[in-house]
N, C-alpha and C positions, 0 to 999 in steps of 0.2 A: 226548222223552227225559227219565229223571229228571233226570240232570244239569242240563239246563236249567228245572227246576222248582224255583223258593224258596221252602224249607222255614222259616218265621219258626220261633223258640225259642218251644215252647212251654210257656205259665204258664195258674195256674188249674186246670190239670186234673190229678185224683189218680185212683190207684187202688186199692184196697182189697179184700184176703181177708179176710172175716171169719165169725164163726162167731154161729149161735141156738138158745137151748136150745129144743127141741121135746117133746113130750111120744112122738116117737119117738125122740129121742136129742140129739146135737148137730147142727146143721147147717152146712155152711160154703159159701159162694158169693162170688162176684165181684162187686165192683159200680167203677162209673164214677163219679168226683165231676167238677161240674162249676162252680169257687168261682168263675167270672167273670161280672160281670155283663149278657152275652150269649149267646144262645142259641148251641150246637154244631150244625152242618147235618152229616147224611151221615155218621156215627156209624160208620166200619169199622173192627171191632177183631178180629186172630185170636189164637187162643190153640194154643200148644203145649207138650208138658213135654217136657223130653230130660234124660239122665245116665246115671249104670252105678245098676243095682241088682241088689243079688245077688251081683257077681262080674261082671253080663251088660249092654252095653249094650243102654238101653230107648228109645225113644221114640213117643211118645202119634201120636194121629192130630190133625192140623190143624183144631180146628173154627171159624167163621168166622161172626161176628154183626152184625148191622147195626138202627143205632134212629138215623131218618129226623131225630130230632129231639132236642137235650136241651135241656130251657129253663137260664135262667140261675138260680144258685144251686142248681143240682138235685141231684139222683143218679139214677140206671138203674140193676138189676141186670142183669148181665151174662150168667151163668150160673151154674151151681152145680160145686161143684169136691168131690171124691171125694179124705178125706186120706189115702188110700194115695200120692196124685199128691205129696204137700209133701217126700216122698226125693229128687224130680228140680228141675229146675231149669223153672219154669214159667215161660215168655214171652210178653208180652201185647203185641200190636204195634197201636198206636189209630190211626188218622188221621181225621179230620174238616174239618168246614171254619168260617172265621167269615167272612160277606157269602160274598165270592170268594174269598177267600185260604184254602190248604190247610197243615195245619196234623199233623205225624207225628213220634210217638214210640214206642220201645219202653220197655214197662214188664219189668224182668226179677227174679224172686223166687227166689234160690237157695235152694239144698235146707235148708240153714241157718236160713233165716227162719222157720221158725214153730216155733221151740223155743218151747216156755213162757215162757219168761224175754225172749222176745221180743213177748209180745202186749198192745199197750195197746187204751187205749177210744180210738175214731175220734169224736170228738165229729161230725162232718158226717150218720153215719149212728146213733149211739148203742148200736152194737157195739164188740166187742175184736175186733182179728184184728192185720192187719200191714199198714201203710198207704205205701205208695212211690208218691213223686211227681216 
């Protein structure tokens, strides 16, 4: 049962929407930092948006990533993220593991976060976007 499973606080690890200028336009996508000096095992992160837009409530479909391995000091991209999605409230739910121990947090990006005035440079990946950790 969860209940009987210990969730240690977890540190080290960040997450970040950020944006790259492409020569089709801007791009924006997800990525996973990983600032401790061991590897992440079993890398399960889901992502969904939910809120009202329009007048109507919306919510996205669930989709669900996994990367077997993140070394220490890294980053992964995660997925690419579509800014029609930054009106809703995006949730990013990671768990992983270090040795044995299981390690789970939600990362959550309200509809608010990426106003302009909100986006710095991520030094970890060398983009702007919005970094929650």
């Amino acid at each position: 049962m969860k209940k009987d499973i210990d969730f240690s606080p977890v540190t080290g690890v960040k997450l970040a929407i950020a944006k790259t200028e492409t020569p089709n336009g801007t791009e924006w996508a997800v990525y996973i930092i990983n600032l401790n000096l061991i590897e992440l095992n079993t890398v399960m992160i889901t992502s969904r948006g939910y809120g009202i837009l329009d007048g109507e409530k919306r919510q996205t479909s669930t989709l669900r990533h996994m990367i077997q391995e993140l070394g220490s000091e890294s980053i992964a991209k995660v997925e690419s993220i579509d800014p029609a999605f930054f009106a809703l409230t995006n949730e990013f739910w990671v768990s992983y593991y270090i040795l044995d121990q299981i390690f789970d947090k939600k990362f959550i990006f309200t509809s608010g976060s990426f106003d302009p005035a909100n986006l710095r440079m991520i030094p970890e990946i060398g983009l702007e976007g919005i970094l929650h950790s």
